[in-house]
One Martini backbone bead per residue (centre of mass of N, CA, C, O) as a GRO file, in nm:
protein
  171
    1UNK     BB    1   2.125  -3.264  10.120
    2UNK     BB    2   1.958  -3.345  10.403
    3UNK     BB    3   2.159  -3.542  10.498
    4UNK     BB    4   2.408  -3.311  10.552
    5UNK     BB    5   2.290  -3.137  10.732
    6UNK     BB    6   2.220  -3.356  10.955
    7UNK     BB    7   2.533  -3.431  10.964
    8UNK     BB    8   2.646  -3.157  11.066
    9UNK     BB    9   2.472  -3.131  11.322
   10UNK     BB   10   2.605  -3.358  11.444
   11UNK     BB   11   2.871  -3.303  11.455
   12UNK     BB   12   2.849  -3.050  11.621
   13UNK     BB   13   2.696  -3.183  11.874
   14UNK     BB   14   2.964  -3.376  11.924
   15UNK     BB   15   3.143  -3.143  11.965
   16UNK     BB   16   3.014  -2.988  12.185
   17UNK     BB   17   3.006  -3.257  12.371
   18UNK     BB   18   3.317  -3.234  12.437
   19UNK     BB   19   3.378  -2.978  12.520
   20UNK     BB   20   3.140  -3.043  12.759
   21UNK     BB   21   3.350  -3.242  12.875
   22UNK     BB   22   3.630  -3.051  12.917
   23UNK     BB   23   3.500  -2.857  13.121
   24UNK     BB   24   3.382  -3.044  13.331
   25UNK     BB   25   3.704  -3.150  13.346
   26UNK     BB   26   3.798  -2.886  13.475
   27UNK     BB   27   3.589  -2.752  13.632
   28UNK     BB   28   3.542  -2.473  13.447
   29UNK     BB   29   3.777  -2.327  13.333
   30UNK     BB   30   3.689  -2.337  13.065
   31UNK     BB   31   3.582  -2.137  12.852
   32UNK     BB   32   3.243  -2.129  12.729
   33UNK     BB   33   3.353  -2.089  12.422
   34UNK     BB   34   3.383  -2.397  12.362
   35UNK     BB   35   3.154  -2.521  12.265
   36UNK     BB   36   3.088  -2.342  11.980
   37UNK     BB   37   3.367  -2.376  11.873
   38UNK     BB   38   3.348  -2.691  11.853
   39UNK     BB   39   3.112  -2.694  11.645
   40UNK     BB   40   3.240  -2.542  11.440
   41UNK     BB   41   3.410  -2.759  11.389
   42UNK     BB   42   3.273  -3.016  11.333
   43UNK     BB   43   3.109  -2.878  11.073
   44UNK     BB   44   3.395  -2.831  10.925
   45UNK     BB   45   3.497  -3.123  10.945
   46UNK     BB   46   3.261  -3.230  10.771
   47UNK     BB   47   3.284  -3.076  10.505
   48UNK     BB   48   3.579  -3.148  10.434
   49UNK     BB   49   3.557  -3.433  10.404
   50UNK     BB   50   3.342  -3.445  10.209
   51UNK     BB   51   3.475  -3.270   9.982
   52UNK     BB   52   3.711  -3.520  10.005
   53UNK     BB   53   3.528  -3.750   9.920
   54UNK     BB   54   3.394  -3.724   9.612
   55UNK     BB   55   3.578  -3.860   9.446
   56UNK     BB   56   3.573  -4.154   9.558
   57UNK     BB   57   3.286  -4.222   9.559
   58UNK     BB   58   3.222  -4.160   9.256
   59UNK     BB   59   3.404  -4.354   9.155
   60UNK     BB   60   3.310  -4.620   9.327
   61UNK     BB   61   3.039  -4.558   9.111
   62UNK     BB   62   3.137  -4.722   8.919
   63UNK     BB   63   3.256  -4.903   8.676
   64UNK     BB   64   3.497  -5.124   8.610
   65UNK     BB   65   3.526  -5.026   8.305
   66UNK     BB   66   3.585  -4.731   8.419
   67UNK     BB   67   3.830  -4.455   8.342
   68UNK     BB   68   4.016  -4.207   8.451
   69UNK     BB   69   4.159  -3.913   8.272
   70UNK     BB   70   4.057  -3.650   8.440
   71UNK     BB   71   4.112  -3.389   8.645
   72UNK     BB   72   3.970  -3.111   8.863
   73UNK     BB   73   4.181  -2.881   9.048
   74UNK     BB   74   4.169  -2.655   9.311
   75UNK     BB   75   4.180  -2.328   9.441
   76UNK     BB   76   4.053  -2.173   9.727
   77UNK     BB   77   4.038  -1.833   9.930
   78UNK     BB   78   3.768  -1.981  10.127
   79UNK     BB   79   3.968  -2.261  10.171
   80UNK     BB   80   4.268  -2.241  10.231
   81UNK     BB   81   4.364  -2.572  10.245
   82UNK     BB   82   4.371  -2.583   9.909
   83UNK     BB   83   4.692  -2.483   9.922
   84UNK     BB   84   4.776  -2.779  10.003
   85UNK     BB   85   4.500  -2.946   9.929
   86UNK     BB   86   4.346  -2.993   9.610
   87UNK     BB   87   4.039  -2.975   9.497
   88UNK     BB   88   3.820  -3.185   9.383
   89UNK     BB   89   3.578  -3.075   9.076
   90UNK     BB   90   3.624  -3.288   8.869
   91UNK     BB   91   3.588  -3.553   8.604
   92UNK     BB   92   3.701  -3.795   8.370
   93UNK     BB   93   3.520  -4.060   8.157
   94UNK     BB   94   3.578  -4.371   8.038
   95UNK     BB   95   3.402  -4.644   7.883
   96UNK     BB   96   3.489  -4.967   7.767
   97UNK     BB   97   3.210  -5.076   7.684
   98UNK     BB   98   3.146  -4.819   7.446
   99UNK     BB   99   3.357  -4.877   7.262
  100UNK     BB  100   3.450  -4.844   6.920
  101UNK     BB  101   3.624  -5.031   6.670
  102UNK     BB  102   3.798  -4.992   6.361
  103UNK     BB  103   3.891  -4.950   6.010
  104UNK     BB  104   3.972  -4.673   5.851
  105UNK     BB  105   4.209  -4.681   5.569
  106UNK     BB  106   4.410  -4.792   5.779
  107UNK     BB  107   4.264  -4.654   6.027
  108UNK     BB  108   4.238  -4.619   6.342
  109UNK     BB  109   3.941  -4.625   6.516
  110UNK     BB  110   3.735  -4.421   6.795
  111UNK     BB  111   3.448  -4.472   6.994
  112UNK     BB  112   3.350  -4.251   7.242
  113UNK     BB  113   3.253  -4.191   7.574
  114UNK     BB  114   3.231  -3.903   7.779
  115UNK     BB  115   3.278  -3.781   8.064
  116UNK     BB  116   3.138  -3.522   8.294
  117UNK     BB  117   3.212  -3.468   8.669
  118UNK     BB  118   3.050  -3.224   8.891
  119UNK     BB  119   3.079  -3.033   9.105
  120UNK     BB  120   2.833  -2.907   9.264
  121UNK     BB  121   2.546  -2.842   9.447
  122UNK     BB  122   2.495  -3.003   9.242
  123UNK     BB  123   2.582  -3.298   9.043
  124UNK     BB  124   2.736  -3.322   8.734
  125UNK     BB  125   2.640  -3.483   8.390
  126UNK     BB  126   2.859  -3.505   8.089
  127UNK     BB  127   2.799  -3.619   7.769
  128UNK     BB  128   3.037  -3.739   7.470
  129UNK     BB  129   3.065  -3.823   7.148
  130UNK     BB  130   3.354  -3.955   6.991
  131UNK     BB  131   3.645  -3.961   6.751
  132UNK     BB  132   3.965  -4.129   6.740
  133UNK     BB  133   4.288  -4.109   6.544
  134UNK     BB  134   4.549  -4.323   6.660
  135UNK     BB  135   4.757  -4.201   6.439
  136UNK     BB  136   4.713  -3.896   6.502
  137UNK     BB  137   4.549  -3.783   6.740
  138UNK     BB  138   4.276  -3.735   6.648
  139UNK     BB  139   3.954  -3.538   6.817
  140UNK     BB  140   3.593  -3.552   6.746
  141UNK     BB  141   3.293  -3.410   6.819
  142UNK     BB  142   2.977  -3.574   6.830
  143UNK     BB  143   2.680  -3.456   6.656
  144UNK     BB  144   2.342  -3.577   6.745
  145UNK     BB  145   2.225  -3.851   6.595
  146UNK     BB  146   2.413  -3.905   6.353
  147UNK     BB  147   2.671  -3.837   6.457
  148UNK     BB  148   2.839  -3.603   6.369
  149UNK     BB  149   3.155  -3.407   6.326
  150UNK     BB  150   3.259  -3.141   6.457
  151UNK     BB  151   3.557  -2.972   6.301
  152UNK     BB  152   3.590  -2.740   6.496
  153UNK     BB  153   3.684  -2.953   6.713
  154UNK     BB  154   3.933  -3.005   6.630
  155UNK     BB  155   4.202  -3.234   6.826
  156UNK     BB  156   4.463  -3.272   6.957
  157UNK     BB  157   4.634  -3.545   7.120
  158UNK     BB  158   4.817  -3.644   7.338
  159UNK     BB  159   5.018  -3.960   7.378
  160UNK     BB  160   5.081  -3.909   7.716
  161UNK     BB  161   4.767  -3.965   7.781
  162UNK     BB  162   4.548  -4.063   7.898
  163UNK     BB  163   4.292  -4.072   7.708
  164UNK     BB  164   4.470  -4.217   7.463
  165UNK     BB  165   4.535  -4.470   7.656
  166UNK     BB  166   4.264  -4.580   7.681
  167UNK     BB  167   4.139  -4.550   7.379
  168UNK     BB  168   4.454  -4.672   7.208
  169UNK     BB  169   4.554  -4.947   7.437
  170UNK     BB  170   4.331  -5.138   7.465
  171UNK     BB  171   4.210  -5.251   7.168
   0.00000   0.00000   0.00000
């Protein structure tokens, strides 16, 4: 978090130095107010990149392996611009490496670990161990040590789900 306040004041200082740049060059006709206004795009600069930035970040550091299910895009009326182009705040992915396929009773399983990556002031990760029935196409989470499924929370899975189709198309 310190290495971003600190890019974001060079990012300032650098767009005030821009500014400080073209007053100079105007021979001073361009009015004292803009080299603030310069440094403050240039942090505002900073800061909305960083944020539009950080899905493909965190995805980059993904393993090969790992396949994103679902994303979680929002719209805030304090960032105005994500009205135009929304904020990815959240993803799922499933780890193909960790999945465990069954046959049983005739019935396809597949146990697999579900992640679920949130953007907040610190980034939280949560993962959720699941077990999905690919031929009914329930899914539920497993809880405990012993892993047991949890029924309350039985829910079927749409067929034309990224998460289906990772997790009961690859195997």
């Amino acid at each position: 978090m310190i290495w971003h306040l600190i890019a974001a004041v060079f990012a300032g200082l650098g767009a005030a130095g821009v500014g400080l740049l073209l007053r100079t060059l105007s021979a001073k006709r361009l009015p004292r107010w803009i080299v603030p206004v310069f440094a403050g795009l240039g942090i505002l600069g900073y800061q909305i990149n960083h944020e539009y930035s950080w899905f493909e970040h965190k995805r980059s550091q993904l393993p090969a392996t790992a396949q994103v299910v679902e994303t979680e895009e929002e719209r805030m009326f304090w960032r105005p611009w994500t009205y135009a182009l929304p904020l990815t705040v959240g993803f799922s992915v499933v780890d193909q490496s960790s999945t465990r396929y069954q046959e049983v009773d005739g019935e396809s399983l597949v146990e697999f670990i579900l992640y679920r990556f949130e953007r907040e002031y610190v980034d939280r990760l949560d993962h959720q161990p699941h077990l999905m029935n690919c031929a009914t196409r329930e899914m539920v989470p497993l809880t405990g040590e012993d892993r047991s499924p949890n029924l309350q929370a039985l829910h079927e899975v749409d067929a034309s789900s990224p998460l289906y189709e990772a997790v009961c198309t690859n195997g």
